[in-house]
NUDOMAR-845196 format. One line per 3 residues: number of its first residue (from 1); for each residue x, y, z of N, C-alpha, C. Coordinates in steps of 0.05 Angstrom, whole numbers. Example, Ala and Ser with C-alpha at 12.3 -4.5 7.8 and 13.67 -1.06 7.14 Angstrom:
BEGIN
1> 264/-114/156/246/-90/156/264/-66/156; 257/-45/142/273/-21/143/258/1/157
***
This chain:
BEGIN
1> -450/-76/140/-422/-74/134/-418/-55/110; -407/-37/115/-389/-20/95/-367/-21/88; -351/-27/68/-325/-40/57/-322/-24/41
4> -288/-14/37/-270/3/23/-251/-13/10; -250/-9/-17/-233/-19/-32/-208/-8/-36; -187/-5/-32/-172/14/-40/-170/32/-9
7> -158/16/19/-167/40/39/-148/51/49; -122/51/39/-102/61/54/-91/87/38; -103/108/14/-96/130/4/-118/156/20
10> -111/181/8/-125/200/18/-161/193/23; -160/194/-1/-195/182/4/-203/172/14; -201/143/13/-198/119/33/-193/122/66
13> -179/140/68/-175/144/101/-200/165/103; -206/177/88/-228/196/92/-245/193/95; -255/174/71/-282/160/72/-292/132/104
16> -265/128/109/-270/107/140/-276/125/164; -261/152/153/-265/166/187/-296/180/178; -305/188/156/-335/190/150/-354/180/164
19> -346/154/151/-373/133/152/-380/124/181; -364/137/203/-372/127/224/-400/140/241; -397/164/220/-424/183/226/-450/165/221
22> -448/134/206/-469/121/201/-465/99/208; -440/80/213/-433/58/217/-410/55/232; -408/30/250/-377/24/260/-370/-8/252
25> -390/-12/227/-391/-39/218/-373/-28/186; -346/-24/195/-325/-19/168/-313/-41/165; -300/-47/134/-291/-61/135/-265/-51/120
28> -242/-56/112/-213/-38/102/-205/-54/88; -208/-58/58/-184/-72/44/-166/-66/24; -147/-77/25/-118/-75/15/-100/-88/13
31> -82/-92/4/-58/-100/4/-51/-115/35; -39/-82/50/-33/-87/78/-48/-62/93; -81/-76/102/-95/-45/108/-83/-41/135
34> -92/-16/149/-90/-5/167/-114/0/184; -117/1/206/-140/15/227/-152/43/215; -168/56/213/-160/76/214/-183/91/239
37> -206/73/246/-225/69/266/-226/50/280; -224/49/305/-208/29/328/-229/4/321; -254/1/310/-271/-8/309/-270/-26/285
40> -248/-17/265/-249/-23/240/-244/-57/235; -255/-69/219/-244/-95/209/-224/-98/187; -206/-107/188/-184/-109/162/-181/-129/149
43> -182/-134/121/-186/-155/109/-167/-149/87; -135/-167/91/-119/-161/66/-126/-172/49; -120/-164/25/-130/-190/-8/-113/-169/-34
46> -113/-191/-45/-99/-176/-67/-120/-173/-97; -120/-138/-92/-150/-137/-108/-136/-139/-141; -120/-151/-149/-120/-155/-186/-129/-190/-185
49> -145/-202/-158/-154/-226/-168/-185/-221/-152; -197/-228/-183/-232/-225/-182/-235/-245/-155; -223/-273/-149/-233/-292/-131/-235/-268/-103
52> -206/-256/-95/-210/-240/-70/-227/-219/-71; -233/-201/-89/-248/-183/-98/-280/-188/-89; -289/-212/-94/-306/-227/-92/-312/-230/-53
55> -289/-244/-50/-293/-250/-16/-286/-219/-2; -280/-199/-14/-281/-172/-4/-303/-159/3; -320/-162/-18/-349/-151/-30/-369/-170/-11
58> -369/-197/-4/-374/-211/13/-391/-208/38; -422/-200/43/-429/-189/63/-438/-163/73; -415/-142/48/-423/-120/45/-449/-108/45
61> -450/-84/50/-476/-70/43/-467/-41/29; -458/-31/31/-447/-10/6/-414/-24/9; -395/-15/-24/-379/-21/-32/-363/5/-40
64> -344/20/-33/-335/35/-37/-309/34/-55; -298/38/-70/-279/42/-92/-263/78/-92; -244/63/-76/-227/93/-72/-190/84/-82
67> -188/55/-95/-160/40/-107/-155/62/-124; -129/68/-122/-109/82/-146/-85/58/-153; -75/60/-174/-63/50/-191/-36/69/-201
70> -23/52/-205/3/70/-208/2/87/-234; 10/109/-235/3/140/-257/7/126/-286; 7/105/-298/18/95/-321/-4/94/-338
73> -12/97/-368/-22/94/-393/-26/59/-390; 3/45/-383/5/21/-389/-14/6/-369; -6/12/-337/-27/-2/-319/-52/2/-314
76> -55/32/-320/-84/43/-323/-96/18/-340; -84/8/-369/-101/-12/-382/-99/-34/-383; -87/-46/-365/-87/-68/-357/-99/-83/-333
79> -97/-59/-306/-103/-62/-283/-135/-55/-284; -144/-31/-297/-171/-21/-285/-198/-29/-297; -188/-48/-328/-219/-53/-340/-221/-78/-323
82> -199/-101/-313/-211/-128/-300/-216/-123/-281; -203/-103/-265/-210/-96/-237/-244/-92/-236; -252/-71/-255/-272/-60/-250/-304/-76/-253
85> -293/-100/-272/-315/-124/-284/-318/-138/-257; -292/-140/-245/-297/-164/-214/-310/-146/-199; -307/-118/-198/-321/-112/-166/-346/-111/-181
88> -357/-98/-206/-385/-95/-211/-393/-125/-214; -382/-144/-215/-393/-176/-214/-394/-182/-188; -387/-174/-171/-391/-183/-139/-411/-169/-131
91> -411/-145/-133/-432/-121/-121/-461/-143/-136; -457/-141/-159/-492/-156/-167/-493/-181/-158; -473/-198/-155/-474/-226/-143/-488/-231/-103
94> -474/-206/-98/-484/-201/-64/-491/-180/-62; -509/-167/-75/-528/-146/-80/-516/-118/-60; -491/-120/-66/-483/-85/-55/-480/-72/-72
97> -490/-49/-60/-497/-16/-68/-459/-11/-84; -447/1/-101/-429/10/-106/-422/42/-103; -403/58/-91/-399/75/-95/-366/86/-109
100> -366/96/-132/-340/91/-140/-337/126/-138; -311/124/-130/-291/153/-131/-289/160/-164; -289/180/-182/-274/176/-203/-259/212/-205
103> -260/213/-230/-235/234/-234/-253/239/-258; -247/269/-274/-255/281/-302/-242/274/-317; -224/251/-326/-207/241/-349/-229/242/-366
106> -247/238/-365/-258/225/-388/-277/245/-403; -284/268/-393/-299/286/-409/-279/301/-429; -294/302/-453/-293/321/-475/-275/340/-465
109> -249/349/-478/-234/381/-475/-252/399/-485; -270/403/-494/-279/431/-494/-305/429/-466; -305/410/-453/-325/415/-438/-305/430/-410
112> -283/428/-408/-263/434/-387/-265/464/-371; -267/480/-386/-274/504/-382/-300/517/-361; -317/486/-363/-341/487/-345/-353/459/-346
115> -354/441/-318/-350/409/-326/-375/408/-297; -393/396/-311/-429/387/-289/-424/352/-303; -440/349/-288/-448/307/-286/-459/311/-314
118> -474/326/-332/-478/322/-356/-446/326/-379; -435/328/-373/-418/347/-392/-412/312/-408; -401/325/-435/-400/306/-454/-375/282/-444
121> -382/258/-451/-356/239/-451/-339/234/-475; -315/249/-478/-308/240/-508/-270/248/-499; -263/228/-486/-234/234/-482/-210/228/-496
124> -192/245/-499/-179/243/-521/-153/235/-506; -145/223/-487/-122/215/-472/-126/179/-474; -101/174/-465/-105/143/-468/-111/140/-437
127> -112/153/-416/-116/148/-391/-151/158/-387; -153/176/-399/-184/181/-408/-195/169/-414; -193/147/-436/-199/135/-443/-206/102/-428
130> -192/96/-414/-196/70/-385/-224/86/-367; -216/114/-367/-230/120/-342/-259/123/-363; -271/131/-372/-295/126/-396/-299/98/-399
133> -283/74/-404/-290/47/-406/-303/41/-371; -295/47/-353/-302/28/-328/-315/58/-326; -318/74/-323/-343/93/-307/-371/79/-336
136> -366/68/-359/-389/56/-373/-403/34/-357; -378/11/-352/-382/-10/-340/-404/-2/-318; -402/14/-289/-419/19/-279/-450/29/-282
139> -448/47/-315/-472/62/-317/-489/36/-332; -478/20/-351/-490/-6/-367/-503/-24/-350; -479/-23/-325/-503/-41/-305/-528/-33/-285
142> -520/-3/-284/-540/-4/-280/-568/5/-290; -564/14/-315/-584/9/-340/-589/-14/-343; -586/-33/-335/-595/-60/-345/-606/-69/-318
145> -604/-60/-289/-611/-65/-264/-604/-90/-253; -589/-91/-268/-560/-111/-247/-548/-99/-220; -548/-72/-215/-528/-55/-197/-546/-39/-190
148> -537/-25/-165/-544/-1/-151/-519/12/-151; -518/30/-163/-489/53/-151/-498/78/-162; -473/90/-149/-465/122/-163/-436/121/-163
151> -434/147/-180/-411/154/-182/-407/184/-170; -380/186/-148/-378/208/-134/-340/219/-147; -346/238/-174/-332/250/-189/-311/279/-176
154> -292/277/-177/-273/303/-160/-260/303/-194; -246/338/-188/-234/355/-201/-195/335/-192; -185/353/-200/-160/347/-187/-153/354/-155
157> -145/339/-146/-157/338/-114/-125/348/-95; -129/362/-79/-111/359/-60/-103/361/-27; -99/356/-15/-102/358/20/-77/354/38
160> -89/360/60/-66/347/75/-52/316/78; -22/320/73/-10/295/67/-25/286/54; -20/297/21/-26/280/-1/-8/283/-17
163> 9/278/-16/35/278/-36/30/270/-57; 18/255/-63/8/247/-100/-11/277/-116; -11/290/-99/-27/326/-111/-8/335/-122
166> -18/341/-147/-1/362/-168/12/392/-153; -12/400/-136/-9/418/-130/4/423/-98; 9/392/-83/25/396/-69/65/384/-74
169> 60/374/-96/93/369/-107/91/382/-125; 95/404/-136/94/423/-156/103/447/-143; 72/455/-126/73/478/-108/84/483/-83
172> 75/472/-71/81/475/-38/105/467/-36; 111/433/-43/137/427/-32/163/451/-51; 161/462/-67/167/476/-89/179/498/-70
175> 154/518/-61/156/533/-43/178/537/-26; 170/517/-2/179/508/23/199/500/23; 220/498/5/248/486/-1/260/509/-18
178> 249/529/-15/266/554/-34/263/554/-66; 251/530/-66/247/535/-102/221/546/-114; 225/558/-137/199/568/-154/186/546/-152
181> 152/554/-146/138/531/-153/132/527/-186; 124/504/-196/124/487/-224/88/504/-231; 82/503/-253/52/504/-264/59/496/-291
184> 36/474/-303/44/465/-333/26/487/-358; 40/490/-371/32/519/-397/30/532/-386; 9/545/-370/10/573/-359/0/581/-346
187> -1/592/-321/-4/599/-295/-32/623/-287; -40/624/-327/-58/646/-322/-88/637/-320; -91/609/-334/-123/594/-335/-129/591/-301
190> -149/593/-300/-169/584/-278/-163/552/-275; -163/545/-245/-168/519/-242/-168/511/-219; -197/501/-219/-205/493/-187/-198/461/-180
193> -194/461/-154/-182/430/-138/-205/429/-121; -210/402/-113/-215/389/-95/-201/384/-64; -219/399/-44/-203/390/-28/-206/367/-8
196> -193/346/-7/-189/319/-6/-209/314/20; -208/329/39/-228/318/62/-252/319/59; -265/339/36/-287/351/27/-301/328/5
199> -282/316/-3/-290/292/-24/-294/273/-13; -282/268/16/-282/240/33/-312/236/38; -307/260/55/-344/267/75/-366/269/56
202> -369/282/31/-391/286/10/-386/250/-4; -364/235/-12/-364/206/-18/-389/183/1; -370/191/33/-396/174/51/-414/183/52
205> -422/212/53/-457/214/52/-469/206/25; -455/214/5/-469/210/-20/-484/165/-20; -463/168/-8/-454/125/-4/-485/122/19
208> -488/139/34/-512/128/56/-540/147/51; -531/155/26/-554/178/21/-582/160/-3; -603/132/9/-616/123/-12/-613/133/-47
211> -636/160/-39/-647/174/-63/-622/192/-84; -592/179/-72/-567/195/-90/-555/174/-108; -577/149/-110/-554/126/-123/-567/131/-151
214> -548/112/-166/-552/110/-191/-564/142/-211; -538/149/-197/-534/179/-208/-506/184/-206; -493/198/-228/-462/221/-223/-470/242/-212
217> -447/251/-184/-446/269/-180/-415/283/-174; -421/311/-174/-394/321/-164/-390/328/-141; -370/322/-124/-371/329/-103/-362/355/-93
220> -365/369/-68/-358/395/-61/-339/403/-72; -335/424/-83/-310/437/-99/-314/467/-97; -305/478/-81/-301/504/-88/-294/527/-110
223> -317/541/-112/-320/554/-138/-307/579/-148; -287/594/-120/-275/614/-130/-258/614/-151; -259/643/-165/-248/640/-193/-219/646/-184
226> -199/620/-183/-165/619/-182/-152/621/-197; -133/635/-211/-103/620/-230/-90/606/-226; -74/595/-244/-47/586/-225/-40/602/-201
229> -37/622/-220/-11/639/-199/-28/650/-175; -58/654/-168/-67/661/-154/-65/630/-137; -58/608/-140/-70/584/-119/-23/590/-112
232> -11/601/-130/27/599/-119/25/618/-100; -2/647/-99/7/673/-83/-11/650/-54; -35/641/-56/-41/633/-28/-17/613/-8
235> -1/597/-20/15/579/-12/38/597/-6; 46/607/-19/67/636/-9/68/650/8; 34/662/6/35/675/35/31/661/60
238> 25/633/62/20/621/85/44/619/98; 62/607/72/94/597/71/109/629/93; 105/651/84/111/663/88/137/668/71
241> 131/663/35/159/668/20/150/683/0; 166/683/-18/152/707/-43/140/682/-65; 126/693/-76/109/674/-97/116/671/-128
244> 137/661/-119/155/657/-147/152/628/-164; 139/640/-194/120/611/-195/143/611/-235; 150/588/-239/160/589/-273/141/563/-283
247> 133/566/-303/109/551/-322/131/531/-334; 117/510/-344/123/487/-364/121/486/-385; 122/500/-410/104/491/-434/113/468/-443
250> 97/460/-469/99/433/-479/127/417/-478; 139/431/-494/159/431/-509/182/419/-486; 185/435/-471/200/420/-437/195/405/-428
253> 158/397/-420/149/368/-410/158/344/-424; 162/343/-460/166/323/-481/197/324/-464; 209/343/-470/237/339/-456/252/325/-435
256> 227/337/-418/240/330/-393/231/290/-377; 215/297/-404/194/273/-394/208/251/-410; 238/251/-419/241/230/-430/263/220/-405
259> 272/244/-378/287/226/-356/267/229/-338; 244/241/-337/228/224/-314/198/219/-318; 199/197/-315/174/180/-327/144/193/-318
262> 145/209/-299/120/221/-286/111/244/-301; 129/250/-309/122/280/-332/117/264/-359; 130/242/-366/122/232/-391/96/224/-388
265> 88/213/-366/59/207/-364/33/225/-366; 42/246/-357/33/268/-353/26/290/-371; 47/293/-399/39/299/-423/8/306/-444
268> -7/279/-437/-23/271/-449/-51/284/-438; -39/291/-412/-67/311/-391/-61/342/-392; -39/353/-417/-21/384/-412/-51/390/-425
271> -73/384/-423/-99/396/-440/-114/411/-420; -105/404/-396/-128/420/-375/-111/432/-360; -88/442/-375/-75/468/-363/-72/500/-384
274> -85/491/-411/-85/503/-430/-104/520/-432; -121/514/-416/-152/527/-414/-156/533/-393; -181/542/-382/-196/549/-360/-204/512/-350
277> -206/505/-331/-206/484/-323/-230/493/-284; -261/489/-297/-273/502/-272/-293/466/-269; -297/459/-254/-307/438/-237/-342/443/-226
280> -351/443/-228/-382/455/-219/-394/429/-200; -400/446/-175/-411/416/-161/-438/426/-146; -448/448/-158/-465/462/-142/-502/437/-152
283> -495/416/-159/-521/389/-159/-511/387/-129; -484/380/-115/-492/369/-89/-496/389/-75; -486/409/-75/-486/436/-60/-523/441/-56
286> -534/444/-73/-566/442/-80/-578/423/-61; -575/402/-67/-581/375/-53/-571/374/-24; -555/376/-11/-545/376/7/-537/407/33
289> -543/421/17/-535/441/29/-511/450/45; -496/439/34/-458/431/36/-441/449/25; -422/466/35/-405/475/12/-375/474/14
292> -362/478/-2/-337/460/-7/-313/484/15; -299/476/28/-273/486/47/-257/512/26; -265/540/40/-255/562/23/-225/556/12
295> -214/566/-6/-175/553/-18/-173/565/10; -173/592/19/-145/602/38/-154/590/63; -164/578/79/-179/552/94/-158/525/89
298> -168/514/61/-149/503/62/-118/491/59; -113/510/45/-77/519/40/-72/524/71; -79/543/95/-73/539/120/-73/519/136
301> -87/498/129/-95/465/138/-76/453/132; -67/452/105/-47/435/89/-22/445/103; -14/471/105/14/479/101/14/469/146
304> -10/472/152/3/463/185/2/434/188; -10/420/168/-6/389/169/27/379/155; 28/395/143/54/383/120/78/384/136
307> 106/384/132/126/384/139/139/413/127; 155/425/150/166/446/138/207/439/131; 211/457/104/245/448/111/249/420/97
***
């Protein structure tokens, strides 16, 4: 049994249609999961209580962790350190493997510019800061050999029908509706994405791969050197519109962010738009001999999956 925590977002659907390359023994939980493999087992529970967390993990043989939480400072620290104590207390209680999804909140700003599984942890966000407490939780246990896991780390991620991507409500839908697309400070730093199917498929292999546990890694990420405005001209031309892109600086986000709460939240991360912002995943690339979906590949994927108008 292979079980998904968190299975009804991008990842999560990714990682089920994956894993069938190794298993049809899935299991889906959530709230209110969904099929997403005719084969699949569904098990609703409500993961902010350790008891169901517990009967989730139940049987398992790898544990996957793909749950998002709503964009907040506030729930980030409330929801993700208990969350994260129950699943790593179940995983050692019924001896499953863990594999957690995470994000770069938590490295050092000056490591941003060029970010590998070593790069320093020292985050200066309050959301950075949750994500450094529970990516510890996992590494403590398994320094102490309570746990088997890894961690399978993405850049800022985006794909088809993923509306929670910066860069598809910013950009694309931006686009595609006649408006300038959004970029925060300035449109000239480098900054590479993830693209979301590419994190699914490198998540399950990394998850069925023995000799990849109890290690960080990054997953496929494509290494061409982008700008902003070079990721507004690919969406443009797919769009078939002109690539008309206006920046955010600080000073407007504080502004704007006092009538909508998503930019207020958002503030606190204007650090990895200030810089060069490059992702390096070439440990799995090495290991695997995998390489991440070219941008103009997948900007053509996205823009024929999405909705036009």
């Amino acid at each position: 049994m292979q079980t998904i925590l968190g299975s009804g977002g991008a990842i999560g659907v990714g990682v089920a249609q994956a894993l069938t390359a190794w298993t049809r023994d899935i299991r889906l939980v959530s709230r209110n999961p969904r099929k997403v493999n005719e084969t699949d087992t569904l098990f609703p529970a409500d993961l902010s209580d350790p008891q169901e967390i517990d009967r989730a993990v139940a049987g398992s043989e790898i544990v996957y962790v793909t749950i998002g939480f709503d964009y907040t400072a506030a729930i980030w620290r409330a929801k993700w350190p208990p969350f994260m104590r129950a699943v790593v207390a179940a995983c050692e209680k019924h001896q499953a493997k863990l594999v957690f999804f995470d994000n770069v909140y938590m490295y050092d700003p000056a490591e941003i510019p060029h970010m590998t599984e070593t790069s320093r942890i020292a985050p200066i966000s309050q959301k950075g800061a949750v994500r450094a407490e529970i990516a510890t939780m996992i590494t403590d246990a398994v320094a102490a050999g309570r746990l088997t896991a890894l961690i399978a780390r993405s850049a800022d991620f985006y794909g088809p029908g993923n509306d929670k991507s910066v860069l598809i409500s910013t950009v694309y839908d931006n686009l595609r509706t006649g408006k300038p697309a959004n970029w925060f400070i300035s449109g000239d730093h480098l900054h590479t994405f993830t693209y979301t199917p590419d994190a699914a498929k490198a998540t399950a292999l990394l998850g069925n791969t023995p000799d990849a546990y109890n290690q960080v890694w990054h997953v496929p990420t494509d290494s061409t050197r982008l700008t902003g405005r070079d990721w507004v001209a690919l969406f443009a031309r797919e769009l078939g519109v002109a690539p008309r892109l206006q920046t955010m600086p600080q000073w407007i986000l504080s502004l704007v962010g006092i009538f909508v709460p998503i930019l207020r939240e958002f503030r606190e991360m204007t650090y990895q738009y200030d810089r060069d912002y490059v992702f390096d995943s070439s440990k799995f690339e090495k290991r695997f001999g995998i390489k991440a979906t070219p941008p103009e590949q997948a900007v053509r994927e996205i823009v024929a999956a999405q909705p036009r108008g």
